[in-house]
N, CA, C and O of each residue as an XYZ file, in Angstrom:
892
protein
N      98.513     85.191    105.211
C      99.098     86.447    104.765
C      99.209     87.471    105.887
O     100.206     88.190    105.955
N      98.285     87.554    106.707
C      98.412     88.582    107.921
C      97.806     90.033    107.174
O      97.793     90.346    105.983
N      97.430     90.599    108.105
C      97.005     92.099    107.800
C      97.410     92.523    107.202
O      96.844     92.711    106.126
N      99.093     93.149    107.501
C     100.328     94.080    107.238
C      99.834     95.412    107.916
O     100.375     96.455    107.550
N      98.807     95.461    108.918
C      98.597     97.293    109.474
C      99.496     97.752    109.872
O     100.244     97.381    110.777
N      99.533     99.111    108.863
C     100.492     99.850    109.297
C     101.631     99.824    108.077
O     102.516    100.675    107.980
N     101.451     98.669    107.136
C     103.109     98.872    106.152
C     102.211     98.746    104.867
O     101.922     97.711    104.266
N     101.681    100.578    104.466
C     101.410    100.796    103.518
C     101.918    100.356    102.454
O     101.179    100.192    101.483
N     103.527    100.005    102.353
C     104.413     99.111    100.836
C     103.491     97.952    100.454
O     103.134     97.797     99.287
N     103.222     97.383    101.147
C     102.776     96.028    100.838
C     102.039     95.843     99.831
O     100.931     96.088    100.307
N     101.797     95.449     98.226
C     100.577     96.120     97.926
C      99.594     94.948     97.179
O      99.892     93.755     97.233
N      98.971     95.204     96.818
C      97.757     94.482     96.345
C      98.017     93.626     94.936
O      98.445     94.380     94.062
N      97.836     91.936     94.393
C      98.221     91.595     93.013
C      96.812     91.814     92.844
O      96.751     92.291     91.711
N      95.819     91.759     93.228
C      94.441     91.206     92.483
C      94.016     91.821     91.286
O      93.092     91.381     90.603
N      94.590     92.703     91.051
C      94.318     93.810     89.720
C      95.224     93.499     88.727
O      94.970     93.864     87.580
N      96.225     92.897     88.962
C      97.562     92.758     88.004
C      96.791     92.226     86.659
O      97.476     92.519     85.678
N      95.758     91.636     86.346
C      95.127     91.487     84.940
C      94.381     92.630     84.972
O      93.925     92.336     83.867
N      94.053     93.249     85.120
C      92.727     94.374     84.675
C      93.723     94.902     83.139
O      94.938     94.978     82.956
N      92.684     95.154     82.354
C      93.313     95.384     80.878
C      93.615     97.004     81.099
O      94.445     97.633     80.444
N      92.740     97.581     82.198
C      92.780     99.108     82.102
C      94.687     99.575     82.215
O      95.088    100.423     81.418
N      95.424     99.118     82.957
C      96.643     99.243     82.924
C      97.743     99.403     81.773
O      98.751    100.102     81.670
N      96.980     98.246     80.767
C      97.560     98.683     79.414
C      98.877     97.581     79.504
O      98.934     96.647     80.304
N      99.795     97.886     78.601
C     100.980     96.754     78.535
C     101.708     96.945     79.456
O     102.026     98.124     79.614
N     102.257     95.969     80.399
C     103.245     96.356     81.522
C     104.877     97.112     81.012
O     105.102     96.787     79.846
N     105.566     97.655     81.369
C     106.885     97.863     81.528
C     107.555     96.591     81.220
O     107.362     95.709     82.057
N     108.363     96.264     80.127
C     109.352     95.006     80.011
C     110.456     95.864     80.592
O     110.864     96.918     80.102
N     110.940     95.212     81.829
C     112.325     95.524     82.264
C     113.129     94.384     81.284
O     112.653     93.400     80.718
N     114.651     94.937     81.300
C     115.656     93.993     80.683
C     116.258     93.212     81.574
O     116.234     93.593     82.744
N     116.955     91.913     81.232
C     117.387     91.460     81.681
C     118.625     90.634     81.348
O     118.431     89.842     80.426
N     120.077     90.623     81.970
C     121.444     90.588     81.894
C     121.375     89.084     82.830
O     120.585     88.666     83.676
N     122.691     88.500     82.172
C     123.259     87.329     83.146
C     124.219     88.518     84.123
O     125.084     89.310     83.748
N     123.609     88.232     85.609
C     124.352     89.660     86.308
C     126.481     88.892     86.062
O     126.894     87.736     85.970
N     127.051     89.927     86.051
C     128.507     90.183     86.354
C     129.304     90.942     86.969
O     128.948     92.120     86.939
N     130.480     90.687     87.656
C     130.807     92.023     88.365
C     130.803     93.275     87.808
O     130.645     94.325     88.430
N     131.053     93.101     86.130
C     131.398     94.657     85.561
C     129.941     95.005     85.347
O     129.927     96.236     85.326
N     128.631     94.531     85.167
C     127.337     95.182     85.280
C     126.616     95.232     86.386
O     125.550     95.834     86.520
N     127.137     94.655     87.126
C     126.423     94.711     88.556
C     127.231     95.926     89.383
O     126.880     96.186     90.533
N     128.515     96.779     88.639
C     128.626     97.415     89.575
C     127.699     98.843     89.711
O     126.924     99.234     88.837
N     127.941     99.485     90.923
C     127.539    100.458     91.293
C     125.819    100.174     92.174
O     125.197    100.879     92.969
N     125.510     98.770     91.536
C     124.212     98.370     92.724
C     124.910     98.000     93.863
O     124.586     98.298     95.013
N     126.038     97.235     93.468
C     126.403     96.776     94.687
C     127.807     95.407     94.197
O     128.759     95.889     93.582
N     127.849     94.351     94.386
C     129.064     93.500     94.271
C     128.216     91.825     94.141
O     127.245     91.586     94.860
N     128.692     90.908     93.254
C     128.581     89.864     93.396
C     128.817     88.411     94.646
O     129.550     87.519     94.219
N     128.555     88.316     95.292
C     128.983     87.393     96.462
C     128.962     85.777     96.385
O     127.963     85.171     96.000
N     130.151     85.139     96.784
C     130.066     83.520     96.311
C     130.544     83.408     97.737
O     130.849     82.231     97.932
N     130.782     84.322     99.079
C     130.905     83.944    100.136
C     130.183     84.928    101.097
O     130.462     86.095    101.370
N     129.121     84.084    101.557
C     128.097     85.181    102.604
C     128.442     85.144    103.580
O     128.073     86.187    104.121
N     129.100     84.415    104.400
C     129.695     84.355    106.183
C     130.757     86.326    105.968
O     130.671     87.284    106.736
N     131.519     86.224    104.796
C     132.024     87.243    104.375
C     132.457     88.210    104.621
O     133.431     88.798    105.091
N     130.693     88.371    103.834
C     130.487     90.145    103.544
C     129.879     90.777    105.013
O     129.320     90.369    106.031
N     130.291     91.840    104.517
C     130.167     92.938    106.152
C     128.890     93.737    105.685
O     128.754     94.451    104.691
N     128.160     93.475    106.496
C     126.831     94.502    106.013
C     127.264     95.859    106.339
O     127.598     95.905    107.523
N     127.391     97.023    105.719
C     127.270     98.338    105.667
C     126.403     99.315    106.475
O     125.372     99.742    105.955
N     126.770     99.716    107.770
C     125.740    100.536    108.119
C     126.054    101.547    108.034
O     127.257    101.790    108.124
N     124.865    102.876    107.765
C     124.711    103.901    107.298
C     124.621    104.711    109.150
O     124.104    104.214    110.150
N     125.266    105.927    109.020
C     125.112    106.583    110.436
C     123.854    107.113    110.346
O     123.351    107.518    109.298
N     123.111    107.123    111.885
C     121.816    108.045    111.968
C     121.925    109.205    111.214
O     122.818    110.017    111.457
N     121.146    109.368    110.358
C     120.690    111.137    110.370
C     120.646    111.785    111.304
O     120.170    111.443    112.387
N     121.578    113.758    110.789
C     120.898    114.577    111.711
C     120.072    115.314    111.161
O     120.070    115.382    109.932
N     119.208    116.015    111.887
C     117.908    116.995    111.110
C     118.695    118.668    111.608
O     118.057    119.711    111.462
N     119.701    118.658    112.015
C     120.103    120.066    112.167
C     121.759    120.161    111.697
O     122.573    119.388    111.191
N     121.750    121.573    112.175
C     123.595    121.746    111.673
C     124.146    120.887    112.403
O     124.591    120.217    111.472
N     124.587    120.190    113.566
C     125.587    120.150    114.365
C     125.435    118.687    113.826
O     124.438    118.042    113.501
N     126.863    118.368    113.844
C     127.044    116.818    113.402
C     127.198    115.510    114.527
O     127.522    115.503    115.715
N     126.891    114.643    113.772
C     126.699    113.415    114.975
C     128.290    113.509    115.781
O     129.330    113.990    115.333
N     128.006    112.789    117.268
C     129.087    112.640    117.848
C     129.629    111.597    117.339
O     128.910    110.829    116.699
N     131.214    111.281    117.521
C     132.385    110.705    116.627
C     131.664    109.130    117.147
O     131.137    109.199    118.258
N     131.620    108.221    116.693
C     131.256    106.440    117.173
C     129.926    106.377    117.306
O     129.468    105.426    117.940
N     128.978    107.426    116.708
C     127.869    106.721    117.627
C     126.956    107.174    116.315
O     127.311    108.059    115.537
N     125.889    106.521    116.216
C     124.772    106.494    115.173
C     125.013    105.145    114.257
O     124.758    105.240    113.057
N     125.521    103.824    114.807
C     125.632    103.208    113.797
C     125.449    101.742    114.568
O     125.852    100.704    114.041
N     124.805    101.765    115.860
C     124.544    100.725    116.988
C     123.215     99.773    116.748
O     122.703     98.908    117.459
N     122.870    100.296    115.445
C     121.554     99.274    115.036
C     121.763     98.084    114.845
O     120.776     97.351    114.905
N     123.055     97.489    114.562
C     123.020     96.361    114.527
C     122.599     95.630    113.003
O     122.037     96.189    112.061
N     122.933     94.600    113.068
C     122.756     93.735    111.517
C     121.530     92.645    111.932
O     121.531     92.141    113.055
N     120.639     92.368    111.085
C     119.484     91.583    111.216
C     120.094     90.301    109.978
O     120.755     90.685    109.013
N     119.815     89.022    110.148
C     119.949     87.745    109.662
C     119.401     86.958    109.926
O     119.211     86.686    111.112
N     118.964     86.331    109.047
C     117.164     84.942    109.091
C     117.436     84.873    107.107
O     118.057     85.600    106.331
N     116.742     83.823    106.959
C     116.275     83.462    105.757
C     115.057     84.056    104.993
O     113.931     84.348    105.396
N     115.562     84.131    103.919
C     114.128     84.717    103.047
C     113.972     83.792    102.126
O     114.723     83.325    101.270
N     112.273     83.488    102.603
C     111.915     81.973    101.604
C     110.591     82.418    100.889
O     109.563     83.002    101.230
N     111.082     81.885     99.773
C     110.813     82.915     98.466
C     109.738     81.459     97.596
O     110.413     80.446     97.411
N     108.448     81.372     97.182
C     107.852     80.046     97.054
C     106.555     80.637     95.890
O     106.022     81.745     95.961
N     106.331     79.841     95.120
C     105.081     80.413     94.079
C     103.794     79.270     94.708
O     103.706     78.050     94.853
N     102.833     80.579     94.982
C     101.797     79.528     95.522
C     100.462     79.858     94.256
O      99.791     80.884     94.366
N     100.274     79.122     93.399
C      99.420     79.454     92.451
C      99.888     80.086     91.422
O     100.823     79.491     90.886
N      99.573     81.123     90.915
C     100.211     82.102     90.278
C     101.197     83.354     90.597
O     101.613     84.212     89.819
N     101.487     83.156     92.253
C     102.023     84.442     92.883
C     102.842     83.790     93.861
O     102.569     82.982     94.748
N     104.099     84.427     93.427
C     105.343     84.624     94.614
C     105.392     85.172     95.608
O     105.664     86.362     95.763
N     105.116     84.327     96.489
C     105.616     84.906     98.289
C     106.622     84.903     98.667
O     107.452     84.252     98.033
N     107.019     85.596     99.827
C     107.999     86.255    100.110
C     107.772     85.852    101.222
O     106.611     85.484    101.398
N     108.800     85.737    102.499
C     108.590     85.431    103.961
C     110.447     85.826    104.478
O     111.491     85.368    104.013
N     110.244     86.734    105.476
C     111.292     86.898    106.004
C     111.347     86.750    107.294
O     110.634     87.350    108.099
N     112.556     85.604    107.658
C     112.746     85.268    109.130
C     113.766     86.080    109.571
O     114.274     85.557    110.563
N     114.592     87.704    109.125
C     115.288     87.884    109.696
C     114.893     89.384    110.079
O     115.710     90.061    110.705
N     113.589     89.941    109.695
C     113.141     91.389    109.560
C     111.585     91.274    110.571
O     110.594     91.087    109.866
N     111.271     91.377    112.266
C     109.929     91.322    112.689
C     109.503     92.678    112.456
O     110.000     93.783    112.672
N     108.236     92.179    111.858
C     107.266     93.770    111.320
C     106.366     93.697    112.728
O     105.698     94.723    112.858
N     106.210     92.871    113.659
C     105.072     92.811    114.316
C     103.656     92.051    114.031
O     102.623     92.098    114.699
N     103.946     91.304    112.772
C     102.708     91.201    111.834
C     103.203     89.942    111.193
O     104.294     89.470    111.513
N     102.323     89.311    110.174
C     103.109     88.120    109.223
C     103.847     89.021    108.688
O     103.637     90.215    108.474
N     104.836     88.277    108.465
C     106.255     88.913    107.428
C     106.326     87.947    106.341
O     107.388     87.406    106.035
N     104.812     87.630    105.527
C     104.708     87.080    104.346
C     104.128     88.083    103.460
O     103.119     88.643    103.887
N     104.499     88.370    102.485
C     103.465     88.659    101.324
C     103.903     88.242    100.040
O     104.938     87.668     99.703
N     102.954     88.624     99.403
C     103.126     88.627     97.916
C     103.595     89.200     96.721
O     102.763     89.934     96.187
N     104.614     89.099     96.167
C     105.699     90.057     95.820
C     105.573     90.308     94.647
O     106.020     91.367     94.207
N     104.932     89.402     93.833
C     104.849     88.944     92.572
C     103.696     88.231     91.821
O     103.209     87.359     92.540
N     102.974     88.339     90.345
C     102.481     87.855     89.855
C     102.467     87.323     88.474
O     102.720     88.126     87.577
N     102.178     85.942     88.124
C     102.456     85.506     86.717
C     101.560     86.453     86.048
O     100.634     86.864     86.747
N     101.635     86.888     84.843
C     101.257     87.629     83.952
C      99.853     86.600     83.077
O     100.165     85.411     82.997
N      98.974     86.813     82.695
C      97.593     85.930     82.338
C      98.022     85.382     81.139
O      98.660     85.933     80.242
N      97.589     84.185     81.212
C      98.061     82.996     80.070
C      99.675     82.227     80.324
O     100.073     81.295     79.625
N     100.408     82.795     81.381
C     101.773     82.288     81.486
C     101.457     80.801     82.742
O     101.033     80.807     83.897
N     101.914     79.640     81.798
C     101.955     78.855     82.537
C     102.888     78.553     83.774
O     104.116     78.576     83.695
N     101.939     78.168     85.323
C     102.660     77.866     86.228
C     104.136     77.155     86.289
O     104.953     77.249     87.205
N     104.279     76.286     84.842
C     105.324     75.329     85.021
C     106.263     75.363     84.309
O     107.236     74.610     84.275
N     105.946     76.497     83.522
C     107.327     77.157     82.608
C     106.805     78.463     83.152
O     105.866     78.936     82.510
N     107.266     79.225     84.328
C     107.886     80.913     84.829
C     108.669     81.189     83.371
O     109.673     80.517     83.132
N     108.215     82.159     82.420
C     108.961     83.081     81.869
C     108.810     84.370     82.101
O     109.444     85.282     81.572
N     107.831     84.463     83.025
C     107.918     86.775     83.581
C     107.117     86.898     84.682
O     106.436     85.907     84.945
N     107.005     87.979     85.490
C     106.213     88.124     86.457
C     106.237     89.637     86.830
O     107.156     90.454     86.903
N     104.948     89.711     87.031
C     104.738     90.906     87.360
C     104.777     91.676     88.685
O     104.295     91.194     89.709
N     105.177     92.503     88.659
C     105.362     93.475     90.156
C     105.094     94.808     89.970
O     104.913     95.360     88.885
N     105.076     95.287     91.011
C     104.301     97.148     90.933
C     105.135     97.646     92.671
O     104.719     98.647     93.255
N     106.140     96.896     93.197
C     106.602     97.357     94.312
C     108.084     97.224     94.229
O     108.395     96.188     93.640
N     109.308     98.082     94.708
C     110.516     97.978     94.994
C     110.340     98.990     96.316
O     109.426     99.625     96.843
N     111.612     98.782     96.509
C     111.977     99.637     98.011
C     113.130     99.577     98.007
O     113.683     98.808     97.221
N     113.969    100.482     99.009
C     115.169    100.510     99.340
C     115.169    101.192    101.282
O     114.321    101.643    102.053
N     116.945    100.831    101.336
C     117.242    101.081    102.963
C     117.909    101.720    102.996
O     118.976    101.404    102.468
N     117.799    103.058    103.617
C     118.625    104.224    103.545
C     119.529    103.727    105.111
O     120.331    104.591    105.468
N     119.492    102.985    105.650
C     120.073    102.651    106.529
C     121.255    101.241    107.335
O     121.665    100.835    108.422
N     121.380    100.853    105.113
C     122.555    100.017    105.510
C     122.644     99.375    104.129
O     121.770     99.733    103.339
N     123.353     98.677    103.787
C     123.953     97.653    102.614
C     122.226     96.481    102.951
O     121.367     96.679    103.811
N     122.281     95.436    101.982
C     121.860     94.250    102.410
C     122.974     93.052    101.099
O     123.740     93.240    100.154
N     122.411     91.905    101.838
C     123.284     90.894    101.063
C     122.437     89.683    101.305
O     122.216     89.244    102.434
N     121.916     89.100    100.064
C     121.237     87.940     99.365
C     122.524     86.737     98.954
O     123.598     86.944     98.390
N     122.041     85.665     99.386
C     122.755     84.182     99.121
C     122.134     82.836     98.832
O     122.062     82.039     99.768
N     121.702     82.511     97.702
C     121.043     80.868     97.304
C     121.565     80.263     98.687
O     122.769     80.075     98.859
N     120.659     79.981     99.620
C     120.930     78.966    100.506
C     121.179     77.643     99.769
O     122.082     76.876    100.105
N     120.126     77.349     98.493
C     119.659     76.179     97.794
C     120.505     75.781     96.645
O     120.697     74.696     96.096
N     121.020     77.154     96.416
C     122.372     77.307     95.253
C     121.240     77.331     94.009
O     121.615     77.465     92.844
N     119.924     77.201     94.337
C     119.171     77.292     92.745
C     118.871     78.843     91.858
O     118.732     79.882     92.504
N     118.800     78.840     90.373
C     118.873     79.881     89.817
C     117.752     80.603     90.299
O     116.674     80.054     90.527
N     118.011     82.092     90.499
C     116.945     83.492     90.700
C     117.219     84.408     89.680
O     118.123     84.421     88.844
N     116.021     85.393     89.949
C     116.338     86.972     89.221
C     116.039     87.879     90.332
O     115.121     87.993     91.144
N     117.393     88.621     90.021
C     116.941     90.067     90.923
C     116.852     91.285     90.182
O     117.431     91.678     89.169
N     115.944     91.814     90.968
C     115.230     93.272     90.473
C     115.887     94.566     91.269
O     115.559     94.944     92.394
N     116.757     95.073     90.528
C     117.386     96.666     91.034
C     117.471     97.772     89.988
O     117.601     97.794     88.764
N     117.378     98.439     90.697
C     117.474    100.071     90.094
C     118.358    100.963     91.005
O     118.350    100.838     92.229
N     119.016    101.743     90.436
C     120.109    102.649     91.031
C     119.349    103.365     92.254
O     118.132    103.453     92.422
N     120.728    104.014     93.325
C     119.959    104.668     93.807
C     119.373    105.996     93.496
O     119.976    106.590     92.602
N     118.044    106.797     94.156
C     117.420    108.079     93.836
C     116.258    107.679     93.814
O     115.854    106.557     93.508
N     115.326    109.131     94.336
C     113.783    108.985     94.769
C     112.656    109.838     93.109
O     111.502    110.090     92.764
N     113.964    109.925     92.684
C     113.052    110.231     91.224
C     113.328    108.940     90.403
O     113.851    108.900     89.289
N     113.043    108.267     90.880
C     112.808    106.540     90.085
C     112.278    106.709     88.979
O     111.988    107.900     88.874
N     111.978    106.105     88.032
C     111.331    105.984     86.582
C     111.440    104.833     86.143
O     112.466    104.219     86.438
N     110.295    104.105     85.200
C     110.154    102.652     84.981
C     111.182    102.096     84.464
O     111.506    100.972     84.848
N     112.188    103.022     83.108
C     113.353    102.717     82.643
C     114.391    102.141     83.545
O     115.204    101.244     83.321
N     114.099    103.135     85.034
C     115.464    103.181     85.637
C     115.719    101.298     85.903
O     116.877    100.974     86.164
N     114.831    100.349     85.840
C     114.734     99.359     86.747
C     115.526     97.774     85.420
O     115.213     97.442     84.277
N     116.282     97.399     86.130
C     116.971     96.207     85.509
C     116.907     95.005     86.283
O     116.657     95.136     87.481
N     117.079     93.917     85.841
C     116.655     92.452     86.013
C     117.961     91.688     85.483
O     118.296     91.584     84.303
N     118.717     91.106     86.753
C     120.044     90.781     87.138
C     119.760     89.033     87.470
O     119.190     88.604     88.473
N     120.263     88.292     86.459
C     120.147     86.763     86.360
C     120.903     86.065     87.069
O     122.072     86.137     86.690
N     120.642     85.042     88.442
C     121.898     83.760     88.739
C     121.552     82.561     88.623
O     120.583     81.895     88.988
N     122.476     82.377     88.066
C     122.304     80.852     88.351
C     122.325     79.641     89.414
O     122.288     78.411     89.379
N     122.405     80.685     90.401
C     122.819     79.674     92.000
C     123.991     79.804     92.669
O     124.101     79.587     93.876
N     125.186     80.268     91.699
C     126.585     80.063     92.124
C     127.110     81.421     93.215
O     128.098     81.568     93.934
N     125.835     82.328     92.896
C     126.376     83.782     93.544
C     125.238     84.184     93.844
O     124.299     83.830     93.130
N     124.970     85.164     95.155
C     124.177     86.280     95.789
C     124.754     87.383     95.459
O     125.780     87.341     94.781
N     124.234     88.532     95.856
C     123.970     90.037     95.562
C     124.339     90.861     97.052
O     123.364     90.945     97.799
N     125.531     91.434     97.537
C     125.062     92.267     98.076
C     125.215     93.608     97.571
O     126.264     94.054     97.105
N     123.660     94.500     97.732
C     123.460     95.669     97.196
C     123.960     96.733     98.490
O     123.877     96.504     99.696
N     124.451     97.847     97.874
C     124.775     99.268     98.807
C     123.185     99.986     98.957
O     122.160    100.093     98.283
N     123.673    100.362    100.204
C     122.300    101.291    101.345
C     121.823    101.833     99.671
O     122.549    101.971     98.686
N     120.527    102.033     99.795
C     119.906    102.956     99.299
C     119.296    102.235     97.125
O     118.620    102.872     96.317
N     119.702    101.312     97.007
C     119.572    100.727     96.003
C     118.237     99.957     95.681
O     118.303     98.793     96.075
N     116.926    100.312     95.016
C     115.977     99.924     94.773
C     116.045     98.191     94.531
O     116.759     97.408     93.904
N     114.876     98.123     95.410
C     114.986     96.000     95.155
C     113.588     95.317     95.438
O     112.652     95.631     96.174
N     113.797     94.297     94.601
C     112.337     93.519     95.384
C     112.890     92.775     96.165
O     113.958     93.243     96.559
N     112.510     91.314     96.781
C     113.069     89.997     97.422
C     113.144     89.441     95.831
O     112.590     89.802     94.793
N     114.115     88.376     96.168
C     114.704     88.024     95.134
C     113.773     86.886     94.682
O     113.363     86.148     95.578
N     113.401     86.650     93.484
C     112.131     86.089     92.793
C     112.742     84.580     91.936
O     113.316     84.488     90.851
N     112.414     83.710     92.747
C     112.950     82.287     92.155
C     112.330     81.714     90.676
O     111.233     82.203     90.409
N     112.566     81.292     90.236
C     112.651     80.430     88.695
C     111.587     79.168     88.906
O     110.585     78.823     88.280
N     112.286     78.625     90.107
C     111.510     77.127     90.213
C     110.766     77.354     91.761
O     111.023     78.364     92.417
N     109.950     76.444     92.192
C     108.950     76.471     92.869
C     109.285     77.021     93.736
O     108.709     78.095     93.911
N     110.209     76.686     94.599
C     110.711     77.975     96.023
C     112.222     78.184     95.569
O     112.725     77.847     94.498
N     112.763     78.762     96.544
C     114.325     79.188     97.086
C     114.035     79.817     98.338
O     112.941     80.170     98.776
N     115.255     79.912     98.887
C     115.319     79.928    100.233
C     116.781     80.821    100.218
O     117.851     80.220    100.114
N     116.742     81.849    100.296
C     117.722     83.082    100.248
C     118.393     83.119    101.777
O     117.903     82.886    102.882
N     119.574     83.468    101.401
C     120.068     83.922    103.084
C     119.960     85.113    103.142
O     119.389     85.296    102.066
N     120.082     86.209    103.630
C     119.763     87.444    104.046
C     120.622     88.084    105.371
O     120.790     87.583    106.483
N     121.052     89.253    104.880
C     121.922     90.401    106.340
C     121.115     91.217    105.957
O     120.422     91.017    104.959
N     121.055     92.197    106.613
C     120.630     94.201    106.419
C     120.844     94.579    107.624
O     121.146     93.882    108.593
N     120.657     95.888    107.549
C     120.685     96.470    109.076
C     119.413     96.227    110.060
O     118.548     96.842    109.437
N     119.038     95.924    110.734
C     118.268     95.946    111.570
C     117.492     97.176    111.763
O     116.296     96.924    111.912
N     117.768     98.377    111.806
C     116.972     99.414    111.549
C     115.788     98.809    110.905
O     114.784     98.259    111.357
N     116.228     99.091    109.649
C     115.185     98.326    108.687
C     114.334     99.581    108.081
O     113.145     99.408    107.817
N     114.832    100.593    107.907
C     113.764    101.661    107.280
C     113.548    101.427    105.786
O     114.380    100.947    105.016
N     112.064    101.915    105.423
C     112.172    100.930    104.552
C     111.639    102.381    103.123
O     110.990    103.247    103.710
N     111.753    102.637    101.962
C     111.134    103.636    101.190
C     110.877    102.931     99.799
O     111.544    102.301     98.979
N     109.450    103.396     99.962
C     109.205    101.958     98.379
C     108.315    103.334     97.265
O     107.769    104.433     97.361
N     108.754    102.086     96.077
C     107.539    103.073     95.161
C     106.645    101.739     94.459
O     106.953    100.604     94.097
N     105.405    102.529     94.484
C     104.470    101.610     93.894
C     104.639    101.926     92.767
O     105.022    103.090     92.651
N     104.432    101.014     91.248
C     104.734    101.488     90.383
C     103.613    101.739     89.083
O     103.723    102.164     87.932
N     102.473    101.230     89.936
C     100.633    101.329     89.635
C     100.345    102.411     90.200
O      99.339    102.866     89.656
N     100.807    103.252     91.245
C     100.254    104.192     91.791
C     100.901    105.477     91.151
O     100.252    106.492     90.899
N     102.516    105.296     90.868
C     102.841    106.479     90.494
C     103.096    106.452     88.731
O     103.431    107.464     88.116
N     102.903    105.305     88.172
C     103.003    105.594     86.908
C     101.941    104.434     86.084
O     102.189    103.762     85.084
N     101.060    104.475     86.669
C      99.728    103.514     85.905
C     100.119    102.119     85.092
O      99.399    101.567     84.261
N     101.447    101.677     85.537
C     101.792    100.524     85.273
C     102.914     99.388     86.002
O     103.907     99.729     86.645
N     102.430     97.770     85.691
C     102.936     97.271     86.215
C     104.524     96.821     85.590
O     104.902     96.908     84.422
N     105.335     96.289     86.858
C     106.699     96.265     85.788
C     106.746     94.656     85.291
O     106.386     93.780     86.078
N     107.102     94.399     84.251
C     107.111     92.719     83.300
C     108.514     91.984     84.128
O     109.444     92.741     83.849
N     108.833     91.311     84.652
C     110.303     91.188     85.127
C     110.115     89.755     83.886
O     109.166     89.162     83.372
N     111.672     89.678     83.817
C     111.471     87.932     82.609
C     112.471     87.217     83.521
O     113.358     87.860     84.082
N     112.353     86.051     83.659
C     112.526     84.733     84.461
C     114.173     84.179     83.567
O     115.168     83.814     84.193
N     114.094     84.246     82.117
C     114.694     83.608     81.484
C     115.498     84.852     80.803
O     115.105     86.014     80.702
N     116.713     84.299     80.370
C     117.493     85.159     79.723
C     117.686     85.490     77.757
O     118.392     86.167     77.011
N     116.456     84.423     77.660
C     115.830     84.624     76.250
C     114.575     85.271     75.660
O     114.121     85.326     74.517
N     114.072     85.868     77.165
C     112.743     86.401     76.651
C     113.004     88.229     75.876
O     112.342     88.428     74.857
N     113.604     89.016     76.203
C     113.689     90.212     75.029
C     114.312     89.777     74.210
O     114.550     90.438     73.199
């Protein structure tokens, strides 16, 4: 797993049973489509494609950036391999160096849910990149769920929806759109991955700021 010093997001499953938390958040969940997937971002069935989106530097004063320049960060690309080791989904990204392992743990089965039928999993972390688009692709073509919420830093547990594929299509989301790594069905997947290279990253815990974890469902029959 590696340390992670220094990337406060990262956060802790070992508590995800403690009863003190109470019932998790059931997010909903849609077979994603272009007409509900819009405004996160666009459906993708070709990743060579899509153009990752970069966002210009910020300025912190009046005077505005000069004309061509604030947008030289460049696009980052590697695989994100996505694998349930026990009861918990790891995450590993070969296209983002933190300096550190770039594994963690993204996710946890909920107590009593068997390893070999995934019907939900629990999480308490999203984030977003104020500094570019990103774009997700089944390397493996096998079914996932993705986890987004619009953009804005007044987040709320409601705000968060759970977007179903079946393999045939990736996700790319616009700068600034709340996300986890994309959370596989069956034992791994192996995601392709763009973003900006910047890589800034703004997360909310969702144990820290609202005393609960979020339910994501695996299957499109569980609400």
């Amino acid at each position: 797993m590696g340390s992670h010093e220094g990337l406060e997001w990262i956060v802790d499953l070992d508590n995800a049973h403690d009863p003190k938390y109470g019932e998790p958040h059931k997010v909903p969940i849609v077979a994603a489509t272009n007409e509900n997937i819009r405004g996160y971002g666009n459906l993708v069935t070709d990743f060579d494609a899509e153009k990752v989106e970069i966002v210009p530097w910020p300025v912190s004063g009046r005077r505005p950036l000069c004309s061509g320049t604030g947008t030289f960060g460049g696009v980052a690309e590697g695989d994100f391999i996505h694998e349930w080791v026990g009861d918990r989904c790891k995450a590993t990204s070969t296209a983002i160096g933190w300096g550190v392992d770039s594994d963690y743990f993204l996710g946890r089965l909920p107590k009593g849910v068997n390893a070999d039928t995934k019907t939900s999993v629990l999480v308490r972390e999203a984030n977003y990149h104020p500094d570019g688009s990103q774009c997700f692709f089944p390397k493996d073509r096998l079914p996932f769920v993705a986890l987004f919420a619009l953009p804005g830093d007044d987040i709320k547990l409601e705000d968060f929806r759970a977007f179903y594929s079946d393999g045939s299509f990736g996700f790319h989301i616009l700068p600034n759109v709340w996300h986890q790594p994309m959370i596989p069905i069956g034992q791994k997947a192996v995601i392709r991955n763009k973003q900006g290279a910047v890589h800034a990253c703004v997360s909310v815990d969702t144990v820290d700021e609202f005393g609960k974890f979020l339910l994501v469902p695996l299957t499109l029959d569980i609400m």
